[in-house]
Biotite code that builds the C-alpha atoms (Angstrom):
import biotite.structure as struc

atoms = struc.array([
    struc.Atom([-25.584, 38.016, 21.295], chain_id="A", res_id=1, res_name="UNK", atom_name="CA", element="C"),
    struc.Atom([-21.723, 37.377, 19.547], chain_id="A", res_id=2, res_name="UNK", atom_name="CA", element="C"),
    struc.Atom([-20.415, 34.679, 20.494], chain_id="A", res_id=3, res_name="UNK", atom_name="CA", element="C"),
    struc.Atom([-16.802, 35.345, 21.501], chain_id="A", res_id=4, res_name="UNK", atom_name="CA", element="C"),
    struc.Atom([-13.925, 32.396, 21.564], chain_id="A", res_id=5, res_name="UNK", atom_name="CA", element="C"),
    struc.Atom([-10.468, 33.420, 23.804], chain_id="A", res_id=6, res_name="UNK", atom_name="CA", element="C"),
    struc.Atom([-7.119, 32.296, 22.895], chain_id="A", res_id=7, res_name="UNK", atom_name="CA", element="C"),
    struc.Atom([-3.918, 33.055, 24.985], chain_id="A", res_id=8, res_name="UNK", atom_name="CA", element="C"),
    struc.Atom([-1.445, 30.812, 26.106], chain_id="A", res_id=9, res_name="UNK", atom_name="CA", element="C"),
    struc.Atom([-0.859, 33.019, 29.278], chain_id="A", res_id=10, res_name="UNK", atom_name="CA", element="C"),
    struc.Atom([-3.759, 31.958, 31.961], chain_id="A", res_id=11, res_name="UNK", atom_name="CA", element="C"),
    struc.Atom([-3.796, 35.282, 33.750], chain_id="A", res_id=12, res_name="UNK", atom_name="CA", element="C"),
    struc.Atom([-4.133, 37.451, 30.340], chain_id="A", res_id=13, res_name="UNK", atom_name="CA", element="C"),
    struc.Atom([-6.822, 34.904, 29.381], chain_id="A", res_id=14, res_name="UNK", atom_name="CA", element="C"),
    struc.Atom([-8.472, 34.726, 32.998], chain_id="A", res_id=15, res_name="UNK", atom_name="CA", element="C"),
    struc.Atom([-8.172, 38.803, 32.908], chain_id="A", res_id=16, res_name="UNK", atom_name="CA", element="C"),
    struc.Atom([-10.053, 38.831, 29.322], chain_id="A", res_id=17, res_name="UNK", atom_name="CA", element="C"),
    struc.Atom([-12.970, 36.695, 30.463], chain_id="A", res_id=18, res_name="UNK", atom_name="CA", element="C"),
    struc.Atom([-13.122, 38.612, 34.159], chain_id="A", res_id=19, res_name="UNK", atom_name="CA", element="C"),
    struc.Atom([-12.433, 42.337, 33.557], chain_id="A", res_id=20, res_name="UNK", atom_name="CA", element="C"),
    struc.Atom([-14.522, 43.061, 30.044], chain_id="A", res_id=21, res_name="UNK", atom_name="CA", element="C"),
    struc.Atom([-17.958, 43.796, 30.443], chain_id="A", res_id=22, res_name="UNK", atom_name="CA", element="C"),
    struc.Atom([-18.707, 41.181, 27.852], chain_id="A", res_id=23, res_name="UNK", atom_name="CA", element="C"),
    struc.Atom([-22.263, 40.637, 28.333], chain_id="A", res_id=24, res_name="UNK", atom_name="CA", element="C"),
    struc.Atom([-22.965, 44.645, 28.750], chain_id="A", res_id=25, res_name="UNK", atom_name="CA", element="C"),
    struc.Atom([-21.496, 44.687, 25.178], chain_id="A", res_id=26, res_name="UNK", atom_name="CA", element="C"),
    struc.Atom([-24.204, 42.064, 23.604], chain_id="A", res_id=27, res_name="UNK", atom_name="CA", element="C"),
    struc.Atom([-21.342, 39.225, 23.610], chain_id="A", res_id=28, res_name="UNK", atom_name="CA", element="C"),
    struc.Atom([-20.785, 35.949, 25.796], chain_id="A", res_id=29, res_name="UNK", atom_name="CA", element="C"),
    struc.Atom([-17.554, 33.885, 25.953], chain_id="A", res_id=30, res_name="UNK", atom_name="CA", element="C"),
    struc.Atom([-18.689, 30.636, 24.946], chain_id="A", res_id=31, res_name="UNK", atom_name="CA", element="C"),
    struc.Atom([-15.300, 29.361, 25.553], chain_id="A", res_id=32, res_name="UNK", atom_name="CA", element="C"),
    struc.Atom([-11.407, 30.214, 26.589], chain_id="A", res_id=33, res_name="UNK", atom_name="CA", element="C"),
    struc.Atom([-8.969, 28.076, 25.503], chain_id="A", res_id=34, res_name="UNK", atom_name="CA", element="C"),
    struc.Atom([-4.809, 28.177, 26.108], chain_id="A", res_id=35, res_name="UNK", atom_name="CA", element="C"),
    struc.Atom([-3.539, 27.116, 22.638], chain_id="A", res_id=36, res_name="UNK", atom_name="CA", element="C"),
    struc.Atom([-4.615, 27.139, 18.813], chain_id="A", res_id=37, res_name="UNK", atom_name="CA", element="C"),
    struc.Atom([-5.085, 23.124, 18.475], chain_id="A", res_id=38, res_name="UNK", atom_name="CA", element="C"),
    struc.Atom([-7.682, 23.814, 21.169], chain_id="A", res_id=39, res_name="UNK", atom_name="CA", element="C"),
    struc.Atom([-9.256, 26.618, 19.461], chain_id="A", res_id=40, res_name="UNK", atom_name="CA", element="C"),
    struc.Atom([-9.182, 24.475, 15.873], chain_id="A", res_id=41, res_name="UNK", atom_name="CA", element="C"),
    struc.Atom([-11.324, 22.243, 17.837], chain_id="A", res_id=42, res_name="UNK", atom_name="CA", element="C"),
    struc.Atom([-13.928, 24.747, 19.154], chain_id="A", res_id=43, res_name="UNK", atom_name="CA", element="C"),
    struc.Atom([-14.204, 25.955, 15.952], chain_id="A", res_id=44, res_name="UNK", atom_name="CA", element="C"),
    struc.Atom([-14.870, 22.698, 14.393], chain_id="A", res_id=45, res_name="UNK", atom_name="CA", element="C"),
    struc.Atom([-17.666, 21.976, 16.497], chain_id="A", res_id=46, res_name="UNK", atom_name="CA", element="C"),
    struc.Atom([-19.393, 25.504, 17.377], chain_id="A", res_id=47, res_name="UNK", atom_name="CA", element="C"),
    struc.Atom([-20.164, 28.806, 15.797], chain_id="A", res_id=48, res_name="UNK", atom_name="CA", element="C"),
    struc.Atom([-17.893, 31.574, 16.326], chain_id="A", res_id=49, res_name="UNK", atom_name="CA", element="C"),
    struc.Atom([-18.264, 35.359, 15.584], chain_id="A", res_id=50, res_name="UNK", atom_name="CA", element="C"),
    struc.Atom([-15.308, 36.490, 17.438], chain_id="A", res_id=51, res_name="UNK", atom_name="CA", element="C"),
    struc.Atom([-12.181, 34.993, 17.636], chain_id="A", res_id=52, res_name="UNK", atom_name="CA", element="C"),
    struc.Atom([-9.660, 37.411, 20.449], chain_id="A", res_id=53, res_name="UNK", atom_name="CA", element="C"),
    struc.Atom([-6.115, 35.823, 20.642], chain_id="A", res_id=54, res_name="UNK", atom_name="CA", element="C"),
    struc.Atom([-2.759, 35.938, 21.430], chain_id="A", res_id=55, res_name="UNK", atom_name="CA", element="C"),
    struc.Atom([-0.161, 36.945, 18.484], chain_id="A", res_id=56, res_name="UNK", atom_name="CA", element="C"),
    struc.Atom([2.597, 34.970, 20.619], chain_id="A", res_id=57, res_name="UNK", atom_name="CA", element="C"),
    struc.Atom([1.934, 31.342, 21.235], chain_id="A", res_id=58, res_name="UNK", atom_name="CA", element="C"),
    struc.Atom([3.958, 28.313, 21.362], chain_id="A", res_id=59, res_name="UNK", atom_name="CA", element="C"),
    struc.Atom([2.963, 25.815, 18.941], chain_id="A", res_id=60, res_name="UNK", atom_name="CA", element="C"),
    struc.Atom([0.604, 27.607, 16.826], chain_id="A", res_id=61, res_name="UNK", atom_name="CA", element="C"),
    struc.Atom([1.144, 31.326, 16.584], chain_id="A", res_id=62, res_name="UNK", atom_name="CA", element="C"),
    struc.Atom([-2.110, 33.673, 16.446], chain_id="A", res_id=63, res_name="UNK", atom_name="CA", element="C"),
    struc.Atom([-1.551, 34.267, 13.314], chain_id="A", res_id=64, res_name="UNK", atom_name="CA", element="C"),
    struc.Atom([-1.931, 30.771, 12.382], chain_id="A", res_id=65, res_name="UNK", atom_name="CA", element="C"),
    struc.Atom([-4.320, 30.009, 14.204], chain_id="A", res_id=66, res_name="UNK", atom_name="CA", element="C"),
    struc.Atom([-6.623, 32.909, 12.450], chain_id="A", res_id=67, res_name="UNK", atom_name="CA", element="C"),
    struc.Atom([-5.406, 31.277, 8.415], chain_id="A", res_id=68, res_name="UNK", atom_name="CA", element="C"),
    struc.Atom([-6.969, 27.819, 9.971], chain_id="A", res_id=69, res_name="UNK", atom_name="CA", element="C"),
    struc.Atom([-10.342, 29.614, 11.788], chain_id="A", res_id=70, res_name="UNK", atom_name="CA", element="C"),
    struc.Atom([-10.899, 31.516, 8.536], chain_id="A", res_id=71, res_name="UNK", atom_name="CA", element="C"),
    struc.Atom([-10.892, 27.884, 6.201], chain_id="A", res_id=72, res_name="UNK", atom_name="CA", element="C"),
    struc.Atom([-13.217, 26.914, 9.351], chain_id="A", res_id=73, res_name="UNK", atom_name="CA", element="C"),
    struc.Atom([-15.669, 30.138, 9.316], chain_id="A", res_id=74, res_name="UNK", atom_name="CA", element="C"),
    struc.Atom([-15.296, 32.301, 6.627], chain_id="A", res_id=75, res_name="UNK", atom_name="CA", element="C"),
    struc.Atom([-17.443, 35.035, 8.996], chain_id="A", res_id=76, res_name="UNK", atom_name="CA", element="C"),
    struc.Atom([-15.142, 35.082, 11.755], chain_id="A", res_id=77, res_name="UNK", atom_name="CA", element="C"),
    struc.Atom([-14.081, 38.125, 12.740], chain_id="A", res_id=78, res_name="UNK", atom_name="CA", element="C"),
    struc.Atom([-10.452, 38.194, 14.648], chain_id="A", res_id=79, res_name="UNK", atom_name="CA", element="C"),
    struc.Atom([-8.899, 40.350, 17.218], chain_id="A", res_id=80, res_name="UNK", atom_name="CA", element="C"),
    struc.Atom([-5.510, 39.733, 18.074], chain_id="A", res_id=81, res_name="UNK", atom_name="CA", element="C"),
    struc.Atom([-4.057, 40.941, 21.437], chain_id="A", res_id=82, res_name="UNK", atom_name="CA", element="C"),
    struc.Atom([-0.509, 40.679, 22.447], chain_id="A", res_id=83, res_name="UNK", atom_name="CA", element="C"),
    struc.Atom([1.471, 41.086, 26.195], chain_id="A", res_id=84, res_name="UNK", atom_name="CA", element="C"),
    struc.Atom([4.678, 40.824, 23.949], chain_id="A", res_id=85, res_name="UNK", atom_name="CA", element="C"),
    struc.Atom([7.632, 43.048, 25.667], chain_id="A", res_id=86, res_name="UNK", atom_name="CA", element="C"),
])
């Protein structure tokens, strides 16, 4: 099974993410869901990630950042970025 980290600073997107994809049906489990890029730097440190899904937009550290500083972390990690941006 992946192992699938969230990332959104919006708590509805992120709650919607975990609740509405058939995650498990697809072989993958969200081992956590975080609301900022400091947080996910930390879950990174300390756990194996194969799939990083975040936010392009957030305050602080952008997505985008966030996926330069999970790469240096795990070089594997595979990235998905998502965006509510209007």
């Amino acid at each position: 099974m992946y192992k699938v980290l969230l990332a959104d600073d919006e708590i509805l997107d992120l709650e919607g993410m975990k609740s509405f994809i058939p995650w498990e049906d697809l072989g993958m489990k969200v081992i956590d869901s975080v609301n900022n890029g400091f947080a996910a730097c930390e879950v990174l440190e300390r756990e194996k990630v194969d799939i990083l899904v975040t936010d392009v937009r957030m305050p602080n550290m952008t997505g985008l950042e966030l996926a330069q500083r999970a790469l240096k972390l795990q070089e594997e990690l595979r990235i998905i970025f998502v965006s509510g941006y209007q």
